[in-house]
Phi, psi and omega in degrees: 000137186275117178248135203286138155006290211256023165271352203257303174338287179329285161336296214279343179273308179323319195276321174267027140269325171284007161272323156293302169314292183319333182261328187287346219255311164295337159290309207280322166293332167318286175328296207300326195279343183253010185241331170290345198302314176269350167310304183315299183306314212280317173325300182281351155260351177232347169275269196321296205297322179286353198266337190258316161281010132302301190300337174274346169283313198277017209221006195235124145264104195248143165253217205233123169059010166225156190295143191280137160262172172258125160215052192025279204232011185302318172308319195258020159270318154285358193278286198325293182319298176316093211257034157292308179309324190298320169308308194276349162302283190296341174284314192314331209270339184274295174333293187307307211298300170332296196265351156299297131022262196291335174275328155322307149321260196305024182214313136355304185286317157300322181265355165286296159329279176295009191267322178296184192240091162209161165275159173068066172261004181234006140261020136296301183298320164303329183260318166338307178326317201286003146276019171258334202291306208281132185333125173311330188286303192315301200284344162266342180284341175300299168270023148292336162308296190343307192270353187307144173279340173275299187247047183291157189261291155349255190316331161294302184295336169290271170322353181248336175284352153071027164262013191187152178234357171230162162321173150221173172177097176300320173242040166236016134290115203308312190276303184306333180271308174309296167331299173321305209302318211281340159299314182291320178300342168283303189297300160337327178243015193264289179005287196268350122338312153306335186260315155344270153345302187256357159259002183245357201254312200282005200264004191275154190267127169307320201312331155305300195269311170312288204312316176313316213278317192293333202276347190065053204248144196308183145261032149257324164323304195299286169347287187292310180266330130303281207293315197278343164277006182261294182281011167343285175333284185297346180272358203257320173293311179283317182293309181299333201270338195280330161244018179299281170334269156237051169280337178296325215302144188200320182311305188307276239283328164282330162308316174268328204224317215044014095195337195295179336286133181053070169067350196294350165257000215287140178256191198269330184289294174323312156334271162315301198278351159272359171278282212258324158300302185279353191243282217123349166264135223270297203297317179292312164351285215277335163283342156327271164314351188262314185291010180280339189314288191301308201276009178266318191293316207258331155317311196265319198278020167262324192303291160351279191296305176305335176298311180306337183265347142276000000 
């Protein structure tokens, strides 16, 4: 049987077009590996290596300008044994839950407000901003004025409103210094929470709310059966990053207290770093930072997993 041109012909267009696509397919992976290549470089130099050489730390008794012993699980035995960690356990954990909280709130509540129709509404959304803007250090050195026990603005306005006839001093107090941290750390974070917030407020259809209002449903209803199941995700999402955010937290809370008094501000960071800086001990440091680990971890994969499952 005679075979025609364009049966022979045909293969032969068919194999360098599937030689051309296979090259073109290999160039485009080449590309995507060179555009991930510094995401990747930077993830493995600032993530992985420190986060894995903490863990080669805690596991050493290592000091400042001496060579590490191994002594496997020994830090975090002496740790179990201590009951400054345990102390320092119950604040971090008081802490996170309290300004979490109140910035969920207060930042709900912001974005709720600035969500309406008034003038000079987006420079309300602009001066809102500004205890998230301003350097943290800055804004804590402030409010160490704020909190003197001498020249407190607080403690004056309070003596002329004739509610209190003596000071406080607010961080020379165990409980009143805890209270102090977890305020300013609510002033501080509520901005941007809010500003969160009001972008998840604004993803809502008016239309939901007409339909609702003709059917007669009150504004607490509309609250309760729109907004907060519309906004779920984003309140699910902001609450993980919030306490991400602050259980790690150490810049506010060693600027005002430096951990005092008598240990009643010291968090897991603040800790870890008079510890492993200020002592010298590198390896207790880094067990230090560490035991934070397990109760971050099991946070976010509940969070995770429920998000997924909605």
């Amino acid at each position: 049987m005679a075979v025609g041109p364009a049966s022979v012909v045909g293969p032969a267009r068919l194999a360098a077009r599937t030689a051309r696509r296979r090259g073109v397919l290999e160039r485009e992976g080449v590309f995507s590996w060179l555009m991930l290549a510094p995401g990747v470089a930077f993830l493995l130099a600032f993530v992985a290596y420190p986060f894995f050489y903490g863990i080669f730390l805690s596991l050493q008794d290592r000091r400042v300008a001496s060579p590490g012993v191994f002594v496997g699980l020994a830090n975090f035995v002496t740790l179990a044994q201590d009951p400054i960690f345990w102390q320092v356990t119950r604040n971090t954990f008081v802490y996170t839950t309290v300004a979490t909280l109140l910035k969920i709130l207060g930042g709900l509540a912001m974005a709720l407000v600035i969500n309406q129709h008034f003038r000079g509404r987006n420079l309300a959304r602009a001066f809102l901003l500004l205890p998230f803007i301003v350097p943290t250090v800055l804004s804590t050195v402030a409010w160490m004025w704020i909190l003197d026990p001498t020249f407190s603005v607080i403690n004056w306005t309070l003596l002329q409103t004739g509610l209190v006839t003596q000071t406080f001093s607010w961080l020379g107090n165990a409980t009143l210094a805890m209270v102090s941290i977890i305020g300013v750390n609510t002033w501080r974070g509520v901005p941007f929470y809010g500003i969160t917030l009001l972008a998840g407020l604004q993803t809502i259809s008016p239309d939901l709310y007409e339909a609702a209002a003709i059917d007669g449903a009150s504004v607490t209803q509309r609250f309760w059966y729109i907004t907060l199941p519309v906004l779920k995700p984003v309140l699910i999402i902001v609450t993980m990053f919030s306490v991400i955010f602050t259980f790690s937290d150490f810049q506010l809370p060693y600027v005002l207290t430096h951990g005092g008094p008598a240990n009643a501000t010291h968090l897991f960071a603040t800790w870890a770093f008079d510890i492993g800086m200020s002592a010298g001990q590198l390896g207790m440091g880094a067990a230090v930072a560490l035991a934070m680990l397990p109760a971050l971890s099991l946070l976010i994969v509940a969070l995770t997993l429920y998000l997924r499952r909605e």
